[in-house]
N, C-alpha and C positions, 0 to 999 in steps of 0.2 A: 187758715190758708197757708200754703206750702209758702217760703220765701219766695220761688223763682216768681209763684203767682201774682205775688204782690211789688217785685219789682215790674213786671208785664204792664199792670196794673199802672204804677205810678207812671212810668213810660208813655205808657195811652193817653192818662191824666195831662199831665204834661204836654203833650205834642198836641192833642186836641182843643184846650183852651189856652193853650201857649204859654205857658205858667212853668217856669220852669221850678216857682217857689212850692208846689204841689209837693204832699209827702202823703203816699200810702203806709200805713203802719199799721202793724199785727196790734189784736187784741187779749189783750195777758190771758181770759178765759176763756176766749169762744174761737174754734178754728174753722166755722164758716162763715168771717164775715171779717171786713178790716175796716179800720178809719181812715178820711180823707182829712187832710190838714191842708192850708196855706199858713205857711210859715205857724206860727204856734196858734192860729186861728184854726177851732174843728168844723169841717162843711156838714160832711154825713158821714153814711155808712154804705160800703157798697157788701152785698152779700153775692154769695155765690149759689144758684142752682143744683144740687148735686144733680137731679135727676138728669139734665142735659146741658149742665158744664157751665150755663154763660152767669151771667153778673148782669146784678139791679143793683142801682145807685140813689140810694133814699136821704134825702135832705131837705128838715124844717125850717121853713121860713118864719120866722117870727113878727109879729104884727108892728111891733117895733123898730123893725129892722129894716121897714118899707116906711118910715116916716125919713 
């Protein structure tokens, strides 16, 4: 993903779950898809659609992680 996409990106992130601690970050080898962080915590991965532009946001929840 281009920088500006991933500032957009964070932006959204942010204002939407009111977190200003959210951080979108580029992925060293793949330029369709970036990482969500809270602070040095990783959430998921949102990817981007080439075919018609939008963004999926994919994040495991772990069984542990619900106790």
């Amino acid at each position: 993903m281009k920088p500006e996409e991933i500032r957009k990106l964070e932006a959204f992130f942010q204002k939407t779950f009111q977190n200003p601690n959210l951080q979108v970050k580029a992925r060293p080898r793949k330029d369709d898809s970036a990482e969500v962080y809270v602070g040095d915590e990783f959430l998921g991965i949102v990817f981007k659609d080439e075919d018609d532009g939008d963004y999926n946001f994919s994040m495991a929840i772990l069984d542990i992680d619900l106790n």
